[in-house]
C-alpha positions in Angstrom: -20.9 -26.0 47.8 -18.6 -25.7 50.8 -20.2 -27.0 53.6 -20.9 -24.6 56.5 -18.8 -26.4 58.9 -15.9 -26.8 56.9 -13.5 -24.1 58.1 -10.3 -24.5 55.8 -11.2 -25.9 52.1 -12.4 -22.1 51.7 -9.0 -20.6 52.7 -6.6 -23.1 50.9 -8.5 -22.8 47.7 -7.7 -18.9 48.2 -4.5 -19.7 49.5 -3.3 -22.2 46.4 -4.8 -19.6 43.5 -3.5 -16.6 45.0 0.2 -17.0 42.8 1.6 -13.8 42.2 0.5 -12.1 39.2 3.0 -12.6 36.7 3.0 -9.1 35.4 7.0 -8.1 34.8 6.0 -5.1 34.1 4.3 -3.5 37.3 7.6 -4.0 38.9 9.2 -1.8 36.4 7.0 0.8 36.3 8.6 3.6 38.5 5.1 6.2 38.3 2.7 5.6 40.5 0.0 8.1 42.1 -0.5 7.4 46.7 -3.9 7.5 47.9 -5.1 9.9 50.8 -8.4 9.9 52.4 -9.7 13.2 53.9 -13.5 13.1 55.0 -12.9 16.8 56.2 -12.2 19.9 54.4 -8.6 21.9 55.0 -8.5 23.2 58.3 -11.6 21.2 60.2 -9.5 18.2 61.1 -8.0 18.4 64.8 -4.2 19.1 64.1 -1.8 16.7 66.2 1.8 17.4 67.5 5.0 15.9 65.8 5.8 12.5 67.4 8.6 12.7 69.5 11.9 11.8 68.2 12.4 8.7 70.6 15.0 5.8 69.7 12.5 3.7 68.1 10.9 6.1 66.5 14.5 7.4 65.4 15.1 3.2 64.5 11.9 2.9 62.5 13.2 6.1 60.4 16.3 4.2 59.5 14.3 1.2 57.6 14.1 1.6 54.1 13.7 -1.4 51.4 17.2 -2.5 49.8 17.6 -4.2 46.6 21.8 -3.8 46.5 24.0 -5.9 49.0 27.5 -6.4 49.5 29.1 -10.1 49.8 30.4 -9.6 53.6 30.7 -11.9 56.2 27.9 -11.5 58.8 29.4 -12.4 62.5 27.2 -15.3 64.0 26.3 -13.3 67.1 24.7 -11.0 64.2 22.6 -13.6 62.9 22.0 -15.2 66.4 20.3 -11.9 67.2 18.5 -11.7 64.1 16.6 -14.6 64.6 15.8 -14.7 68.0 15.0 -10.9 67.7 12.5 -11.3 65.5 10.9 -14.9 66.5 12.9 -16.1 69.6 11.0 -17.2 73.3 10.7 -14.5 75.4 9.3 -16.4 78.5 7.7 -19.3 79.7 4.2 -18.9 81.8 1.9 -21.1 82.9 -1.6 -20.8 81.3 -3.8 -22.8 82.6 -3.3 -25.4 85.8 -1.3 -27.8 83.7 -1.0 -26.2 80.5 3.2 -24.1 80.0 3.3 -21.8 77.0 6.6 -20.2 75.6 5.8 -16.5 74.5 7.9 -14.8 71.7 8.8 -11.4 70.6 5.7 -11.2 68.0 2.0 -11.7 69.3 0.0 -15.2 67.9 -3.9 -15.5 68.0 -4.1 -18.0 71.1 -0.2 -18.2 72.1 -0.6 -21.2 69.0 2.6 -19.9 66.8 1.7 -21.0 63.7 5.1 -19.8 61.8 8.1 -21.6 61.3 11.6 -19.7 60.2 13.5 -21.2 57.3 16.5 -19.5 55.8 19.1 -19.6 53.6 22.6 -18.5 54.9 25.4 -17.4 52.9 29.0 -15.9 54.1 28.4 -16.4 57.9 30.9 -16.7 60.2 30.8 -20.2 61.9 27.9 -21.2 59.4 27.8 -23.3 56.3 26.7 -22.0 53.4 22.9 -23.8 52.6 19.2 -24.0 53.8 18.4 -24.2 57.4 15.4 -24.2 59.5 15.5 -22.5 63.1 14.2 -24.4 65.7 13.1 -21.8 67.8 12.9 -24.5 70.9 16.3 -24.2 71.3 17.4 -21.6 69.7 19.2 -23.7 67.0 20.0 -24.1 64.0 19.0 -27.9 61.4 20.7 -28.1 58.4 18.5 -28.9 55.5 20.8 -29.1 52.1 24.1 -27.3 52.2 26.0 -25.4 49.3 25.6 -22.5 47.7 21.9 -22.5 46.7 21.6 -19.1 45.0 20.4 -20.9 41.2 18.1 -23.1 42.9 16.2 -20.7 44.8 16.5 -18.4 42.1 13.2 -19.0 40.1 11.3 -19.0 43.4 11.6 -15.0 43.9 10.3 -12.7 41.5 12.7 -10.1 43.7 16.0 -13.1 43.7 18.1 -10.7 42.1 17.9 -7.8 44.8 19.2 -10.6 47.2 21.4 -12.2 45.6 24.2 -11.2 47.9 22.5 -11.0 50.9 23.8 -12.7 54.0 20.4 -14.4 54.9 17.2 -14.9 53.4 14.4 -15.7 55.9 11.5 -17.4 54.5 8.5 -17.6 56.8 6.3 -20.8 56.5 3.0 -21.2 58.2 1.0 -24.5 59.4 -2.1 -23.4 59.0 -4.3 -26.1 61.3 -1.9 -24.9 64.1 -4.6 -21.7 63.9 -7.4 -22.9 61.9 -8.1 -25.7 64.2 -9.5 -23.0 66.5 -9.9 -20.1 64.9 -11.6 -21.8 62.2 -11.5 -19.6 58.4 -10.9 -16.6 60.6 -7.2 -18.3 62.0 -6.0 -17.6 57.7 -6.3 -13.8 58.5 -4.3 -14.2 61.6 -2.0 -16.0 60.5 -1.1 -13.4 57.4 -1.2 -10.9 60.2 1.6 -12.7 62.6 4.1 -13.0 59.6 4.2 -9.3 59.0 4.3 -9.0 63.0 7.9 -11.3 62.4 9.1 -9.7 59.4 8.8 -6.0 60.7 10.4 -7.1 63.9 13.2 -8.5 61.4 13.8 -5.5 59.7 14.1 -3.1 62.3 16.8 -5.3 63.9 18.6 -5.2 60.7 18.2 -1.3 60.7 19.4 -1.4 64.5 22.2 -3.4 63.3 23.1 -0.7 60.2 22.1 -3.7 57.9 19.8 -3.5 54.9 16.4 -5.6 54.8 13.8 -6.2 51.9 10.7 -7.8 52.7 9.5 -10.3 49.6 5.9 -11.6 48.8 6.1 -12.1 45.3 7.0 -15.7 44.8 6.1 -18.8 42.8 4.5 -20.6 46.1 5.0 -24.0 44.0 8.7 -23.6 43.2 9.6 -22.2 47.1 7.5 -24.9 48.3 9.8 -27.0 46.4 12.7 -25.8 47.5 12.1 -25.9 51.0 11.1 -29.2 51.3 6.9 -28.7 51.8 3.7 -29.8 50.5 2.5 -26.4 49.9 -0.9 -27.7 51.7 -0.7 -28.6 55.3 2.8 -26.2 55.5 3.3 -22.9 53.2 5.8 -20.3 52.4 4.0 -17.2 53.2 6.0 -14.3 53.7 10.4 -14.0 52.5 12.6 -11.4 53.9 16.2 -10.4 52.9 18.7 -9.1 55.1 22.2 -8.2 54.8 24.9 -5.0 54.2 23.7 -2.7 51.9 25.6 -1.3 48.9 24.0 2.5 49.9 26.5 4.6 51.3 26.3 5.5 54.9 25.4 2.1 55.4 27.8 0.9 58.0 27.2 -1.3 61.3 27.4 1.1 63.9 30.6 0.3 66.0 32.0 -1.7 63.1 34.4 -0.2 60.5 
């Protein structure tokens, strides 16, 4: 038995046997049946007006997975805005008499950030080819290994090959006790909750940016764990996204040629 008052053996157990399901074959299946709920009959449910076609709503229209990239250099200004677009301080305030918070541009339970940014950069300008982690302090970038590390992160994404040309894959790691230390086996949820709140803003400023994105949770948590350098216990891989220029046409970066 777990004991009452422990609040995260319960949620790492879930957390370490929730692997992906090694099934090749549901991502290959192309048929599938969507699910609608209607607790009314046609006709008794109160009809709403179109949204309005506003720019974001016009932005959030343009995002669409995609699994085909071309291998083109990304400017740094590009991947500058990525990053601290979709993670990056917003403000400092003061929350309490002598306690100074940095917000960001996704909401945390708390203001306690449990997310870090790790990514893997390839054909950036100004930027050498490896594994980085962003230190959203300072809006920097550490080098972790450099090289071309396409084979060795290969056997960590069940979706590798869709990315394998992509200017940047962004891997989202969470410190769990960051959250769970006061939220407790609710602070798992939340966490879960804040990396989608990062990936979404990610992928609409690739969309804004005429670049392709393809958000990723199939992966072997042991092997990315591996390859980015963490114990896969106190500090996880929870969440991957790939951005770059798509191979659809149409696809170009609005002002760019």
């Amino acid at each position: 038995m777990i004991p009452f008052e422990d609040s995260t053996t319960l949620s790492l157990l879930f957390h370490l046997n929730s692997e992906p399901w090694m099934n090749t074959a549901a991502y290959e299946q192309s048929a599938y049946n969507v699910e609608y709920r209607e607790l009314l009959p046609p006709g008794q449910a109160l009809s709403l007006p179109q949204p309005e076609p506003t720019p974001l709503l016009k932005l959030m229209k343009t995002r669409s997975s995609c699994r085909s990239y071309q291998r083109r250099t990304m400017p740094l200004e590009t991947l500058a805005m990525l990053l601290g677009g979709a993670c990056g301080i917003t403000r400092l305030s003061e929350v309490s008499p002598h306690v100074k918070a940095y917000f960001r541009t996704a909401p945390s339970a708390g203001g306690l950030f449990p997310l870090e940014t790790y990514l893997t950069a390839l054909d950036i300008e100004g930027v050498q080819d490896g594994l980085y982690h962003y230190a959203v302090q300072h809006h920097s970038l550490e080098l972790i290994k450099s090289g071309s590390l396409s084979e060795e992160r290969h056997g960590s994404l069940l979706a590798d090959p869709f990315v394998h040309d992509a200017n940047l894959v962004v891997f989202l790691t969470a410190v769990f006790m960051r959250t769970q230390r006061k939220y407790g086996p609710r602070g798992y949820r939340y966490v879960l909750l804040e990396a989608g709140h990062v990936a979404q803003n990610l992928c609409l400023l690739a969309a804004e940016q005429g670049l392709g994105s393809l958000c990723i949770g199939g992966f072997v948590d042991s092997k990315l764990n591996r390859f980015l350098n963490l114990d896969g216990v106190r500090e996880a891989a929870v969440y991957a996204v790939g951005v770059g220029y798509s191979n659809s046409p149409g696809s170009e970066v609005p002002g760019r040629s």
